[in-house]
ROFI-253486 format. One record per residue (C-alpha): residue number from 1; residue in three letters; x negated, y negated, z. Coordinates in Angstrom, 1 decimal, padded with zeros to 4 digits. Layout:
# residues N
<resi = NUM&resn = ALA&xx = X&yy = Y&zz = Z>
...
***
This chain:
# residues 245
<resi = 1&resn = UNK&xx = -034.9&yy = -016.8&zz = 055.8>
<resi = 2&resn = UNK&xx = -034.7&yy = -017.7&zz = 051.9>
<resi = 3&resn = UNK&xx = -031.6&yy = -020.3&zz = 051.6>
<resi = 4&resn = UNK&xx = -028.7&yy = -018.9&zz = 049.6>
<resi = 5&resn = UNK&xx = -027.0&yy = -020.9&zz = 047.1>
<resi = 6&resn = UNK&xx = -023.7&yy = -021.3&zz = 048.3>
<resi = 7&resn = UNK&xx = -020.7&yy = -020.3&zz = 045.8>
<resi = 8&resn = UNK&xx = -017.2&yy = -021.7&zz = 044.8>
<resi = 9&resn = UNK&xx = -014.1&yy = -020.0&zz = 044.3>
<resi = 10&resn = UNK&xx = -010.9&yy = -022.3&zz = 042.5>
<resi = 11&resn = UNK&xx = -007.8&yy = -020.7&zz = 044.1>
<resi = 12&resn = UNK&xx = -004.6&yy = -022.0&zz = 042.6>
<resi = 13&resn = UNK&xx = -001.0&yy = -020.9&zz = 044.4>
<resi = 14&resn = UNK&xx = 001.5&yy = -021.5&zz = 041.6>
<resi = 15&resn = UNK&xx = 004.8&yy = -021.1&zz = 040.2>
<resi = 16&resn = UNK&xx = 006.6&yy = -022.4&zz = 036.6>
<resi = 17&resn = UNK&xx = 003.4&yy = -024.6&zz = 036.6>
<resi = 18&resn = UNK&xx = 001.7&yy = -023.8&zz = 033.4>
<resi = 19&resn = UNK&xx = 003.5&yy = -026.3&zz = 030.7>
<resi = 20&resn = UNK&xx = 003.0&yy = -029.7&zz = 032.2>
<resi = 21&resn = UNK&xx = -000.3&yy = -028.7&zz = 034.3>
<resi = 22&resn = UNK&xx = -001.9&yy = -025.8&zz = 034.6>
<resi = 23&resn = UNK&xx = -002.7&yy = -026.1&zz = 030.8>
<resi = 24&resn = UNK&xx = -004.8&yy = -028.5&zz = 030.9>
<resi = 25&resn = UNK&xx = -006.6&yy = -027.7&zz = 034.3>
<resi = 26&resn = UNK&xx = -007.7&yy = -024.7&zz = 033.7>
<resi = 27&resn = UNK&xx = -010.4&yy = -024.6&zz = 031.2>
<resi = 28&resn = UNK&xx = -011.7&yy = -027.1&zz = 033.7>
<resi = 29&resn = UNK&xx = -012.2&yy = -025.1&zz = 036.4>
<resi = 30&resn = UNK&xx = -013.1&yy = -022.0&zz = 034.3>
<resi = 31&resn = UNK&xx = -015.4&yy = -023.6&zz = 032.1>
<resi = 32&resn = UNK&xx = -017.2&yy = -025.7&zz = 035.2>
<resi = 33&resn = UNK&xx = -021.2&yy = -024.2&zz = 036.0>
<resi = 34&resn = UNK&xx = -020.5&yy = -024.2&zz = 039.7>
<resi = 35&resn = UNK&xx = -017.6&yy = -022.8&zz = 039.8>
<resi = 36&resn = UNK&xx = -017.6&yy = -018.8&zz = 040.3>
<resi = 37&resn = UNK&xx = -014.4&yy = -017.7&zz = 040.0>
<resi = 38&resn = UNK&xx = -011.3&yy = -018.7&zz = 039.5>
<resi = 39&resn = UNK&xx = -007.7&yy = -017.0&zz = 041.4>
<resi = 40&resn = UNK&xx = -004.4&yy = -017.5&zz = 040.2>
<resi = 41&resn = UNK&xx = -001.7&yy = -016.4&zz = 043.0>
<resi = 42&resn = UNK&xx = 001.6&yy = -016.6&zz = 040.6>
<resi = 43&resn = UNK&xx = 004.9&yy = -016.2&zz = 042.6>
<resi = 44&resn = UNK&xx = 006.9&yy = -014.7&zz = 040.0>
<resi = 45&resn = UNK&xx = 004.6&yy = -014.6&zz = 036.3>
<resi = 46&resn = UNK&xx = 005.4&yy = -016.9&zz = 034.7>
<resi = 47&resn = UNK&xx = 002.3&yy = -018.8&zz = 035.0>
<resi = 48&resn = UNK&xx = 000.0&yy = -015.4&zz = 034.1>
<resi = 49&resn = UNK&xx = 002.7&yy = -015.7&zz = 031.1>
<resi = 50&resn = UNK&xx = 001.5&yy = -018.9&zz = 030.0>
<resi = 51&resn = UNK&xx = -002.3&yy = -017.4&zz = 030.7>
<resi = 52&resn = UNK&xx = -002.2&yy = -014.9&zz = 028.9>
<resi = 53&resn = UNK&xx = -000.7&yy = -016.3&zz = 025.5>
<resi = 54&resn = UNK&xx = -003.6&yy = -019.0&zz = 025.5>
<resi = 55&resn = UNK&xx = -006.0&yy = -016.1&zz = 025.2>
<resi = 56&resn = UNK&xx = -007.3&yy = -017.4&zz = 028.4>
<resi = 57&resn = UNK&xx = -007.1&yy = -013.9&zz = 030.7>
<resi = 58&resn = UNK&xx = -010.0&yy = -012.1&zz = 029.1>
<resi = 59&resn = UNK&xx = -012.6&yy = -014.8&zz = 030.8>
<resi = 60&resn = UNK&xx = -014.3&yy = -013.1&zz = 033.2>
<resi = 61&resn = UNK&xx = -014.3&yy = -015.9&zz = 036.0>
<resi = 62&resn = UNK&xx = -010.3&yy = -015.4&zz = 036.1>
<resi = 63&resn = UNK&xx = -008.5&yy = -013.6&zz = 038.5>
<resi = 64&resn = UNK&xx = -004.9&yy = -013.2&zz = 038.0>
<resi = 65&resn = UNK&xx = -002.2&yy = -012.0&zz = 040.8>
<resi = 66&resn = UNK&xx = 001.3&yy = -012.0&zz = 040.4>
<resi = 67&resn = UNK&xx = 003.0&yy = -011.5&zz = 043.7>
<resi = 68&resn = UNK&xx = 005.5&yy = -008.9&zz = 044.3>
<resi = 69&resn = UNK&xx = 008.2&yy = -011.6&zz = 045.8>
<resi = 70&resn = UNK&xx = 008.4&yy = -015.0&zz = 047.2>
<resi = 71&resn = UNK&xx = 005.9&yy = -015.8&zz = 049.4>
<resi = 72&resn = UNK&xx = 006.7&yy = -019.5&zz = 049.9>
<resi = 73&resn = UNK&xx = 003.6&yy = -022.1&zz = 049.7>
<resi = 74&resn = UNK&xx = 001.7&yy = -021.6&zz = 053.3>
<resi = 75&resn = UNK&xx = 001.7&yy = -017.4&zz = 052.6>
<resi = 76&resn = UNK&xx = 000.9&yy = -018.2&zz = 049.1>
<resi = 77&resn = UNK&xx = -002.2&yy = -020.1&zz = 050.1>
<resi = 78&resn = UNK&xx = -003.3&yy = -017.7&zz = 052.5>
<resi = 79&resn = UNK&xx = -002.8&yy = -014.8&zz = 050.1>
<resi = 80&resn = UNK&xx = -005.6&yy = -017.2&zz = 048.4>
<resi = 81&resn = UNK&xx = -008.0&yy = -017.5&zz = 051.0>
<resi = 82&resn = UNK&xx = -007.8&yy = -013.6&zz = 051.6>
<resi = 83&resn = UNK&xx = -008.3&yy = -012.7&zz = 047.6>
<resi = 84&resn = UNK&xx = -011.5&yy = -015.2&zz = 047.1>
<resi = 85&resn = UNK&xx = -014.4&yy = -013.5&zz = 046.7>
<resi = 86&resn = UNK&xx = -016.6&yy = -016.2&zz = 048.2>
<resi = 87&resn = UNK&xx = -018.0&yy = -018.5&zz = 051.3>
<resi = 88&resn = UNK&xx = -015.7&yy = -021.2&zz = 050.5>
<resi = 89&resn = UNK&xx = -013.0&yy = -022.0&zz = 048.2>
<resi = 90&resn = UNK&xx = -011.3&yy = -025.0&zz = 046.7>
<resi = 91&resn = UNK&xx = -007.5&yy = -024.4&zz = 047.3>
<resi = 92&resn = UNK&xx = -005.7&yy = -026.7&zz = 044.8>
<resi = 93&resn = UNK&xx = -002.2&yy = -027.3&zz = 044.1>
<resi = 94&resn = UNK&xx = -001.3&yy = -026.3&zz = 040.2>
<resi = 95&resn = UNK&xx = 000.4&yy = -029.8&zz = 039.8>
<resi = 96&resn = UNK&xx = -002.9&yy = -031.9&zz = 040.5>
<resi = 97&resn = UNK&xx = -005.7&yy = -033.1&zz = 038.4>
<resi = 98&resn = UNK&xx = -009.4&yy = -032.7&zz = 039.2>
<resi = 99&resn = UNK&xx = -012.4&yy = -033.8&zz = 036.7>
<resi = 100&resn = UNK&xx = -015.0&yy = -031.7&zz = 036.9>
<resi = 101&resn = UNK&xx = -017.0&yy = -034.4&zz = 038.8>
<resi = 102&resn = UNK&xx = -015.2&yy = -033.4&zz = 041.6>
<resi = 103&resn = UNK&xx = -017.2&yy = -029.5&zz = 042.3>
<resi = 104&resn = UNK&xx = -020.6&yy = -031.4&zz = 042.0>
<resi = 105&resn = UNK&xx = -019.2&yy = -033.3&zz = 044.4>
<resi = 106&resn = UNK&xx = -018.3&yy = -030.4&zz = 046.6>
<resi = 107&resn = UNK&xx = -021.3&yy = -028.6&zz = 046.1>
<resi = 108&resn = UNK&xx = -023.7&yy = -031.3&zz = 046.7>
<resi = 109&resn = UNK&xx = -021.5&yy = -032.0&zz = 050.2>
<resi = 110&resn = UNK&xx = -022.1&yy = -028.2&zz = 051.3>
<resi = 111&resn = UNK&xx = -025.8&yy = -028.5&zz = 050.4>
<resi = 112&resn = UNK&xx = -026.1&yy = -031.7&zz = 052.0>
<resi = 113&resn = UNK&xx = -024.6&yy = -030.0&zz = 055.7>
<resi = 114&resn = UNK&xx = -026.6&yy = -027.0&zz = 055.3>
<resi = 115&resn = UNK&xx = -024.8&yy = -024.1&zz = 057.9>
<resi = 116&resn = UNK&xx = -023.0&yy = -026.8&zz = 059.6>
<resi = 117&resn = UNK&xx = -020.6&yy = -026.5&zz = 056.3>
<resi = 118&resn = UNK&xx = -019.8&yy = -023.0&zz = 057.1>
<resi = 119&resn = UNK&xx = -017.6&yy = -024.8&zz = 059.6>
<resi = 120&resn = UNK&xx = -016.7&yy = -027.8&zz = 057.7>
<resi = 121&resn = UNK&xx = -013.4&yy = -028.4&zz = 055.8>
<resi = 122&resn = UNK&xx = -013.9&yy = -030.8&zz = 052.9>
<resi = 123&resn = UNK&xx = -011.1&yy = -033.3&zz = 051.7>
<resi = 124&resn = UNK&xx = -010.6&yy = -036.2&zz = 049.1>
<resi = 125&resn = UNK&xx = -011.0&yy = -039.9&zz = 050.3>
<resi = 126&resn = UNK&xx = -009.8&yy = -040.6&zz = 047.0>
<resi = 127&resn = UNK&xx = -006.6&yy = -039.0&zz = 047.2>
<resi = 128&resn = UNK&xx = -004.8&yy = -040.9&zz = 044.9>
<resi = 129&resn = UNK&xx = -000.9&yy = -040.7&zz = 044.1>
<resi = 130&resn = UNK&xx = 000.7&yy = -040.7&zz = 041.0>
<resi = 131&resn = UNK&xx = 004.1&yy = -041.3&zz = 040.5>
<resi = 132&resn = UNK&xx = 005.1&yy = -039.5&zz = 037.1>
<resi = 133&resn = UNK&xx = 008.3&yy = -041.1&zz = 036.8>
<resi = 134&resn = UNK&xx = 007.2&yy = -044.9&zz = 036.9>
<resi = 135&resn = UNK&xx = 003.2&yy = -044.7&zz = 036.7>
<resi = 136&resn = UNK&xx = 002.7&yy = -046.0&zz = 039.9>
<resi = 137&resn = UNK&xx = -000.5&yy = -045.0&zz = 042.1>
<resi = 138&resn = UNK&xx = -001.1&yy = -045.1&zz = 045.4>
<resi = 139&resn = UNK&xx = -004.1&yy = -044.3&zz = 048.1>
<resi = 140&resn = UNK&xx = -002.6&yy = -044.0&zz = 052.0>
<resi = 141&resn = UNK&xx = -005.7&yy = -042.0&zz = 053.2>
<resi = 142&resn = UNK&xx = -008.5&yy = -044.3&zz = 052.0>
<resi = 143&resn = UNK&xx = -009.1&yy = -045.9&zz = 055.5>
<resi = 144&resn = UNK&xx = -010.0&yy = -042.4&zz = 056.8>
<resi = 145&resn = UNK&xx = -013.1&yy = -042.5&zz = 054.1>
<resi = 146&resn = UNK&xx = -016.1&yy = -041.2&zz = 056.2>
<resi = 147&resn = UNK&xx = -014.3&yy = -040.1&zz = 059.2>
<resi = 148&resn = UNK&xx = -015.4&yy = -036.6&zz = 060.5>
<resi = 149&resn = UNK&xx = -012.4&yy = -034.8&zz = 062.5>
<resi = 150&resn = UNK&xx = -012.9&yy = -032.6&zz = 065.3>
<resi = 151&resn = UNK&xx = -011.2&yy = -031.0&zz = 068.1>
<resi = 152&resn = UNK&xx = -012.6&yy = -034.2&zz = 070.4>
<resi = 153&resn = UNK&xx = -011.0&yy = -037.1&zz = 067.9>
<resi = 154&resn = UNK&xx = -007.9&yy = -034.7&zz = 066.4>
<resi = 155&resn = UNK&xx = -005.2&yy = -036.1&zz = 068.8>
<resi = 156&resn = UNK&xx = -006.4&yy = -039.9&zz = 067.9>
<resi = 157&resn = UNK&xx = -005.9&yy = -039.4&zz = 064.3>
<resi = 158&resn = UNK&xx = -002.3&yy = -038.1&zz = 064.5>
<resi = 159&resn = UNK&xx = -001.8&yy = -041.7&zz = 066.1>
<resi = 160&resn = UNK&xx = -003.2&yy = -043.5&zz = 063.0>
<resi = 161&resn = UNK&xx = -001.4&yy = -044.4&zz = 060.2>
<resi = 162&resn = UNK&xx = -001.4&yy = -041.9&zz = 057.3>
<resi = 163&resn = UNK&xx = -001.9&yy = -039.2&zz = 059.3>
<resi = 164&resn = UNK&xx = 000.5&yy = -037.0&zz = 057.4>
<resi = 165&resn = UNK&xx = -001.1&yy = -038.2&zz = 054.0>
<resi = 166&resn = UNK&xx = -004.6&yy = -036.8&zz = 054.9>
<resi = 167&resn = UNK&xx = -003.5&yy = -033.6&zz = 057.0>
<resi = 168&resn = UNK&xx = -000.7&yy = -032.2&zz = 055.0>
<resi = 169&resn = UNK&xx = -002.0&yy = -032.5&zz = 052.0>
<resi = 170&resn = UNK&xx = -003.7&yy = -029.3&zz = 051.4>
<resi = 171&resn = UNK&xx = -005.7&yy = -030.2&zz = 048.4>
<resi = 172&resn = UNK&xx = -009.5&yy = -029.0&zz = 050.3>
<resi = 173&resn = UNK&xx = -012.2&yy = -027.0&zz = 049.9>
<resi = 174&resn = UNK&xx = -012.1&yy = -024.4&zz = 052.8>
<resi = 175&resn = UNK&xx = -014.8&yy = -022.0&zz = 054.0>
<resi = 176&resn = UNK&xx = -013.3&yy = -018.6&zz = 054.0>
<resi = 177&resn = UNK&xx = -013.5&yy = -017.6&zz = 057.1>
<resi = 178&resn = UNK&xx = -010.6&yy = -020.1&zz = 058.2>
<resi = 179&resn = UNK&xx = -008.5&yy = -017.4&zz = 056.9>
<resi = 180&resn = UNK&xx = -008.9&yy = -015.5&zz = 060.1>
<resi = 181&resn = UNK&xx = -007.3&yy = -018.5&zz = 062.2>
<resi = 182&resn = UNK&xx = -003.8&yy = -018.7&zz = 059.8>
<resi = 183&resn = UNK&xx = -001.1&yy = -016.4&zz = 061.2>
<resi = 184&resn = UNK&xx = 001.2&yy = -014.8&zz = 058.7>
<resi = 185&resn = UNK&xx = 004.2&yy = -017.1&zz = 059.4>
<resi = 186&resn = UNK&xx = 007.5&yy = -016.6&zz = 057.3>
<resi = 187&resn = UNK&xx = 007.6&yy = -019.6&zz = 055.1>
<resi = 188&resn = UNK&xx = 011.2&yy = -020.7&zz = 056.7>
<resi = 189&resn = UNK&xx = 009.4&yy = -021.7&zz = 060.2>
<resi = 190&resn = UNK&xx = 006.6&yy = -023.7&zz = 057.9>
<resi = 191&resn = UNK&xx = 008.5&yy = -025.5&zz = 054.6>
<resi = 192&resn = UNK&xx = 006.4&yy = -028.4&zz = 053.9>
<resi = 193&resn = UNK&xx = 003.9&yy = -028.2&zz = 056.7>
<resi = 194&resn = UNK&xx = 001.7&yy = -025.6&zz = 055.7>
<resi = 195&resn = UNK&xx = -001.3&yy = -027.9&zz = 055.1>
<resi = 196&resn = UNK&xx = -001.0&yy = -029.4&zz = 058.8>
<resi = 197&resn = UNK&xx = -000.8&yy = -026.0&zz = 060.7>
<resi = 198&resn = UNK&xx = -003.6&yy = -024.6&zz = 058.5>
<resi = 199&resn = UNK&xx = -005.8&yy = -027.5&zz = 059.3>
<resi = 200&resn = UNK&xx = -004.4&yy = -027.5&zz = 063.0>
<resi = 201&resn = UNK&xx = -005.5&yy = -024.3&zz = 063.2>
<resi = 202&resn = UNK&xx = -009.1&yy = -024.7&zz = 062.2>
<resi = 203&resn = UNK&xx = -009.8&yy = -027.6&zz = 064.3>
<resi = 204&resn = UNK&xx = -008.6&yy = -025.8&zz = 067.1>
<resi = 205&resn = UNK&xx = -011.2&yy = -022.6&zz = 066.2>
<resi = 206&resn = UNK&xx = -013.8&yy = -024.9&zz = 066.3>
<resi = 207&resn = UNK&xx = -014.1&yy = -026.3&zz = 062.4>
<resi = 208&resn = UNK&xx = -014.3&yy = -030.3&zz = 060.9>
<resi = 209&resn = UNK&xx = -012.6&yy = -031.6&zz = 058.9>
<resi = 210&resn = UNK&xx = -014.8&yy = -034.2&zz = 056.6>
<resi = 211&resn = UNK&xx = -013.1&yy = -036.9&zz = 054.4>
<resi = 212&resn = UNK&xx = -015.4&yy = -037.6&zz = 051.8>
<resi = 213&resn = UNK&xx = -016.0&yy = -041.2&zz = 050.1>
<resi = 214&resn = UNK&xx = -016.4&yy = -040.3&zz = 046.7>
<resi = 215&resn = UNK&xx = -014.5&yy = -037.3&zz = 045.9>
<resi = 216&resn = UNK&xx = -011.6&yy = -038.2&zz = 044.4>
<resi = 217&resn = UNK&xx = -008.4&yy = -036.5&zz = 042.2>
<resi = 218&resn = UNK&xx = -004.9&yy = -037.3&zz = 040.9>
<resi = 219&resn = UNK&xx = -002.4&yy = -035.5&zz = 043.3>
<resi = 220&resn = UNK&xx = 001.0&yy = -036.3&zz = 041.5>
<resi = 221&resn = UNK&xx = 004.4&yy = -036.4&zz = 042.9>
<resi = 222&resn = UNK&xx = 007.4&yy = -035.3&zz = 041.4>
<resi = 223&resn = UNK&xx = 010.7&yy = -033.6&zz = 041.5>
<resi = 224&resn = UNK&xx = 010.1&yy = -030.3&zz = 041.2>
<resi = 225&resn = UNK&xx = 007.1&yy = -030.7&zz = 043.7>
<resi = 226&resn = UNK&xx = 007.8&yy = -028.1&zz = 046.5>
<resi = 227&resn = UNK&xx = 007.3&yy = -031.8&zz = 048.9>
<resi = 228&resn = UNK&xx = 010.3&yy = -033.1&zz = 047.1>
<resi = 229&resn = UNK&xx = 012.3&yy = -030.7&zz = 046.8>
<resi = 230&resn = UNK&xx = 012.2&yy = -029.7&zz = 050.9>
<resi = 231&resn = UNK&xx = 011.4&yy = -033.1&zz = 052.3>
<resi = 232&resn = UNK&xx = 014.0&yy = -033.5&zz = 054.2>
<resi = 233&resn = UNK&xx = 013.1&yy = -030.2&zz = 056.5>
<resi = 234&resn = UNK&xx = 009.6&yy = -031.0&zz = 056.0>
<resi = 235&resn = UNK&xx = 009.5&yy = -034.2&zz = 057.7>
<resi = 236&resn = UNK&xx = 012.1&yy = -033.0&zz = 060.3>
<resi = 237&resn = UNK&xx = 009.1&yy = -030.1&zz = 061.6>
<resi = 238&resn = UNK&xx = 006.6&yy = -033.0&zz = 060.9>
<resi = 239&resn = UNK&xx = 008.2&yy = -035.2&zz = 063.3>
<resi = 240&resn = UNK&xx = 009.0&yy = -032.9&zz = 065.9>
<resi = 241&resn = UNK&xx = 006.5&yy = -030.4&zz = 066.0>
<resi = 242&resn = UNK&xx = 003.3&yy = -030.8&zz = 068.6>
<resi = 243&resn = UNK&xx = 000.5&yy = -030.9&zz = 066.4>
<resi = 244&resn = UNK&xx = -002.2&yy = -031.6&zz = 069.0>
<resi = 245&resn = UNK&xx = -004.4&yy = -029.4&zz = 070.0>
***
């Protein structure tokens, strides 16, 4: 059988994002080779808005949905996963910064696992966090550079420290199909966890997670992150929810 090339959707789940971020980020993802199409799940427009003044909605890579209400971040992700058109897809938050170093990074991962990617999740070693008010940066998930993450190791890592960095972050590239293992969950019973119980949910169907050394962006933390602005529930479910599988 003649291999297929494997293809890249962007899916970015936004809301009152396009000023400080998504301006800049999207003619990167848009304009990258590998890159086949690009989703916009906007909660309430004003994003498309943005789009559509900067001329930008007529590319034919971009995909624009504006949802009828509120879906909260976890439903708006999913909503995502379900809409891409392809085998896997790059699920970014619309307040992070990616150079386009990091989808031939991507790609060359998911050429370099061959159909054991189909499985694979792929995250950022290199996750580093920036601090807009003060400039500061921060890395709390480079000692998991390398590690693969599986049903058998799963329950050791939620004992290491950082955990929550690396499996609540979100920022991945999925392969579709991980959409079948996410339950439509009202976003009340999920806040700030929706990263962990989607990856929760994969390793428990059987997928890895892979934190590559190498791939890096900017992941930037705010106040009118949806982290900050629900922390306090967040970490409550975080710290007393059984996340082991």
């Amino acid at each position: 059988m003649a291999y297929v090339t494997p293809s890249l959707t962007v899916a970015i789940p936004t809301m009152d994002r396009w000023d400080k971020f998504l301006k800049k980020q999207l003619p990167v993802y848009l304009d990258h080779p590998l890159v086949e199409c690009v989703i916009v799940c906007d909660e309430n427009g004003n994003d498309i808005s943005g789009i559509c003044e900067a001329e930008l909605h007529d590319n034919p890579k971009l995909r624009l949905y504006e949802n009828e209400s509120v879906m909260g971040v976890y439903g708006n992700k999913r909503q995502c996963l379900l809409k891409a058109p392809t085998d896997f897809v790059a699920v970014l938050d619309s307040d992070n910064y990616f150079e386009a170093s990091y989808f031939d990074k991507i790609m060359n991962c998911i050429h370099r696992d061959g159909e054991d990617a189909k499985k694979t999740i792929y995250a950022a070693s290199g996750n580093e966090r920036l601090f807009l008010d003060t400039g500061a940066t921060e890395n709390r998930v480079a000692h998991f550079s390398g590690k693969r993450i599986d049903r058998r190791n799963w329950n050791d890592v939620l004992q290491t420290v950082g955990w929550n960095f690396l499996l609540n972050d979100g920022n991945a590239v999925w392969p579709k199909s991980i959409v079948g293992y996410m339950p439509d969950i009202p976003e009340e019973r999920v806040v700030g966890t929706d990263s962990i119980l989607a990856m929760r949910q994969a390793i428990q169907a059987g997928y890895t997670l892979s934190v590559e050394p190498g791939l890096c962006y900017i992941h930037t933390v705010h106040d009118g992150s949806h982290w900050t602005q629900n922390q306090a529930a967040s970490n409550r479910l975080l710290a007393t929810m059984d996340w082991r599988v």
